[in-house]
C-alpha positions in Angstrom: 0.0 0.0 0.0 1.8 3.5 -0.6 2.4 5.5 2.1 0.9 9.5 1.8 2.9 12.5 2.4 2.3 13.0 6.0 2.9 9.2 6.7 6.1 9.6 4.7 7.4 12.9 6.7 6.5 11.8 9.7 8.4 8.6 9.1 11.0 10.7 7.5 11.3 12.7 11.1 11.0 9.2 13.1 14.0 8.0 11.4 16.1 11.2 11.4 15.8 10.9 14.9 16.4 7.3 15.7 19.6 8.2 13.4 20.7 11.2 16.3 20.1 8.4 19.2 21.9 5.7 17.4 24.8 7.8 16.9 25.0 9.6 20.5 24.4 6.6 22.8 26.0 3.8 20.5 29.9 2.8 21.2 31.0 3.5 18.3 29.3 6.9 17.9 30.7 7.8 21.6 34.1 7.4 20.2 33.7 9.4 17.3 32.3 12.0 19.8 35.3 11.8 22.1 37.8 11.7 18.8 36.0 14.6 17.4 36.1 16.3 20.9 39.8 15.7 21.1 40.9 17.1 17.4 38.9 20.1 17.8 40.2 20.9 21.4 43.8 20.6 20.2 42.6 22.7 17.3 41.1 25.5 19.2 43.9 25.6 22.2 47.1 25.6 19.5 46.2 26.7 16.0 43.5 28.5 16.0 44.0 30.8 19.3 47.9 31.3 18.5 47.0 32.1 15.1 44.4 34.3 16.2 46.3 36.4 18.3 48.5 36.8 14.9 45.7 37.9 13.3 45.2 41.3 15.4 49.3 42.0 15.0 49.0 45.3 13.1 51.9 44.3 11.2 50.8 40.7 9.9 48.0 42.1 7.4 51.3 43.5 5.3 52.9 40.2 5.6 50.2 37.9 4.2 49.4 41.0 1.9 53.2 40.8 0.8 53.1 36.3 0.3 49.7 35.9 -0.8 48.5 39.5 -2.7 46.7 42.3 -1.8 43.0 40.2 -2.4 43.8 36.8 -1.2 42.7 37.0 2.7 42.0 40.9 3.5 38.2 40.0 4.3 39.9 38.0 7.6 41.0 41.0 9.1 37.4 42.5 8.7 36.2 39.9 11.4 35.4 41.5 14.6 36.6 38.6 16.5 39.8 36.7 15.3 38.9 33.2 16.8 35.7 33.0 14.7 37.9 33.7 11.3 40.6 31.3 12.3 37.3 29.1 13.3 36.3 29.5 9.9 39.0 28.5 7.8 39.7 25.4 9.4 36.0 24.2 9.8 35.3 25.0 6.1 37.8 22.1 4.8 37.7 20.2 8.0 33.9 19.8 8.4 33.4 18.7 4.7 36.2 15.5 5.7 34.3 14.8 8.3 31.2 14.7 6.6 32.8 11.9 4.5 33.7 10.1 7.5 30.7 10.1 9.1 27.7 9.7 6.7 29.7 6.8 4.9 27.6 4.2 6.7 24.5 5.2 6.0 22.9 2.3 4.1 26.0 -0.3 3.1 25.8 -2.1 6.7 22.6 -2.3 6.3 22.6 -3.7 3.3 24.8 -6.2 3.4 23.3 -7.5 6.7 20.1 -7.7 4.7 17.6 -5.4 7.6 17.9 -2.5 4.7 15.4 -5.1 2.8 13.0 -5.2 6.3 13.2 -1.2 6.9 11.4 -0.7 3.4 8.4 -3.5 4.2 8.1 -1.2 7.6 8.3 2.1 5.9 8.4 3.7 2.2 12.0 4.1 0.3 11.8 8.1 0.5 11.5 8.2 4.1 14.5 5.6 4.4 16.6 7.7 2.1 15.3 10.9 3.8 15.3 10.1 6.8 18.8 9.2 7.1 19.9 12.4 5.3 18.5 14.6 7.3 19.6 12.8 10.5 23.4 12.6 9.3 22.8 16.6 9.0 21.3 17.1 12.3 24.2 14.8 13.9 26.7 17.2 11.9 24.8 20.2 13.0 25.3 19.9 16.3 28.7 18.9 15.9 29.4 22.3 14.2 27.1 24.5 17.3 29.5 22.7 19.9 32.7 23.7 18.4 31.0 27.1 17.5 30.0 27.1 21.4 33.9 26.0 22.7 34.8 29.1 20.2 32.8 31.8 21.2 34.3 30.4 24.6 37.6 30.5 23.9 37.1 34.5 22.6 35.4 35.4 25.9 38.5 34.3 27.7 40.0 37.0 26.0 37.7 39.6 26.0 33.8 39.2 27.9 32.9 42.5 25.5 32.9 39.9 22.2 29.8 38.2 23.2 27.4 39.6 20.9 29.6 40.0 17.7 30.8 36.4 18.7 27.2 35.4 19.0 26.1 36.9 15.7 29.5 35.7 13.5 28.5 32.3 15.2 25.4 31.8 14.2 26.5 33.1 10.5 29.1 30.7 10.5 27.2 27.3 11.8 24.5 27.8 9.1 27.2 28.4 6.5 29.2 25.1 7.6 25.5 23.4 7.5 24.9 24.4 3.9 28.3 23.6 3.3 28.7 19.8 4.4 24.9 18.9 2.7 26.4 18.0 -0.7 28.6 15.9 1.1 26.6 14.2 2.9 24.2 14.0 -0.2 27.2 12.1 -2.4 28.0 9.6 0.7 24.0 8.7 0.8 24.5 7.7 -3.3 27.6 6.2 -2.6 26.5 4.1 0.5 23.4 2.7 -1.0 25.9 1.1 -4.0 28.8 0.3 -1.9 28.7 -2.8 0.8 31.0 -1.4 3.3 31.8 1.9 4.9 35.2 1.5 3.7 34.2 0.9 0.3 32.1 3.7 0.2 35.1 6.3 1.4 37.1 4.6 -1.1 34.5 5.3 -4.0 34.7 9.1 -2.9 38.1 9.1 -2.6 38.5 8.1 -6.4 34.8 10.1 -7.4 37.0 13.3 -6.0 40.1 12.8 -7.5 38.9 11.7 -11.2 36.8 14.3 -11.7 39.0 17.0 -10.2 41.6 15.9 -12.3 38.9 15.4 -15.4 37.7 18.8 -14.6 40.7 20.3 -14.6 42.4 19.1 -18.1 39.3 20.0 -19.1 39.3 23.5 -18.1 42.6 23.9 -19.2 41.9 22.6 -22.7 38.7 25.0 -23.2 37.4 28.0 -21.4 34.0 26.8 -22.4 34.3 23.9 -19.6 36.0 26.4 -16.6 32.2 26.0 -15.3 32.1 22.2 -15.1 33.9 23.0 -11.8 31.0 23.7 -10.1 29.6 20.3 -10.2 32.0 19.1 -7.5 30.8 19.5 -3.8 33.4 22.0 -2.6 34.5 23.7 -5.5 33.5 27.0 -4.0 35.3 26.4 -0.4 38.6 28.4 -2.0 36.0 31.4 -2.6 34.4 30.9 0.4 37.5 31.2 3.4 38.2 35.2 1.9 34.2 36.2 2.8 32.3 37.0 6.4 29.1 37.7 7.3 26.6 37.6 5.1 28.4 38.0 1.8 29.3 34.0 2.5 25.6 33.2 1.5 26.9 34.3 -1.8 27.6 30.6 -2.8 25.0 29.0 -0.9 23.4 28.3 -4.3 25.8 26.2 -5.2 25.7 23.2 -3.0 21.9 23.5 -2.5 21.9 22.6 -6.1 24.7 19.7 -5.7 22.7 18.8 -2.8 19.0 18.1 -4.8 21.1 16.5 -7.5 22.4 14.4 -5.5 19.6 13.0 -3.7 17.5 13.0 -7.0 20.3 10.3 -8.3 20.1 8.5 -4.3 16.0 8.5 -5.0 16.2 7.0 -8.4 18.8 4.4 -7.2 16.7 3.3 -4.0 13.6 3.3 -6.0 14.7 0.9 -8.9 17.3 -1.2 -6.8 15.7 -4.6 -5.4 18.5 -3.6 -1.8 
């Protein structure tokens, strides 16, 4: 019997959240937790607060202008607090890794133990597929508003008058990071639902990544025509993206929104038609 759209969504939310649960009381999601906790702690008390401090030098703005040209990261000095812009460049290429890590289980166990085949007797394909997306996004979300939290911290050791810029930059930044990891997240649903392992599905974006870069790059090289192919590949625009603040960052937001409903359109179609 086929499910109707409220059945659907609200099997779609049921799942999502069974997904958050799984994750933060199973073993194995307690040690990513405690990993994750222990990369971004080293992160914020070493690179990102020495490099900080740098960052309000009067004289280092010259310097990187002097390396890197006058355009390449002037917007950083614009911030009006130095953690968050640190914060920002490493969570804009670290995040996106990590979104590979963690959303490359989403079906492949499943489906190799067979229970992916009882799931769709119990509930409809789109919820499955939808459910689990949006569930590796609300894991990832709140894994970007507690480093966001330890950061805004870490600025108000500094100075207790940054609160409200810290607040505000924040709050730009985690829903910037949570546009930024969806096409991510989107290409490791596809690839999870073909692969059999996790492994196999990291490996699969490993090589997706890397051929097309590489494709994408002859390509562009050979004909000006194809410089726009680059856009296709989640993260293309991350290189634009760390030399922007506040709300000129939503610039590119189009961009993996797109790769995002792409992405699950080819996940739907592949669920839809596969026998799992």
């Amino acid at each position: 019997m086929t499910q109707n759209a409220p059945s659907t969504f609200n099997n779609m939310l049921l799942i999502a959240g069974f997904e958050c649960r799984k994750f933060l009381f199973n073993l194995r999601g307690i040690i990513a937790l405690i990993a994750f906790a222990l990369v971004w702690g080293m992160l914020l008390l070493y690179p990102i607060q020495g490099a900080s401090t740098l960052l309000m030098q009067p004289n280092i703005k010259d310097l990187i202008d002097g390396l890197l040209g006058n355009q390449a990261l002037n917007v950083l000095f614009d911030w009006p607090v130095a953690e968050m812009a640190i914060f920002w460049c490493f969570a804009l290429y670290l995040f996106p890794m990590f979104s590979i890590l963690i959303a490359a289980d989403q079906f492949s166990s499943d489906k190799t133990r067979g229970t992916l085949r009882f799931y769709t007797i119990r509930t409809s394909k789109d919820s499955l597929l939808f459910g689990r997306f949006l569930g590796q996004i609300l894991i990832q979300g709140l894994l970007i508003l507690l480093t966001i939290l330890a950061t805004i911290a870490l600025a108000l050791t500094r100075d207790i008058g940054l609160l409200l810029p810290a607040l505000t930059s924040g709050a730009l930044v985690g829903v910037n990071l949570v546009i930024v990891i969806l096409p991510f997240t989107a290409v490791m649903t596809l690839l999870s639902l073909y692969a059999n392992t996790a492994r196999q599905a990291m490996v699969l974006a490993t090589i997706l990544w890397t051929v097309v870069s590489i494709a994408l790059l002859i390509l562009g090289n050979q004909s000006s025509l194809f410089e726009g192919l680059q856009w296709i590949l989640p993260g293309a625009q991350l290189s634009n993206m760390v030399n922007t603040n506040g709300l000129n960052s939503f610039v590119y937001a189009p961009i993996p929104l797109l790769q995002t409903a792409f992405a699950l359109f080819l996940g739907r179609v592949y669920i839809q038609r596969s026998q799992l």
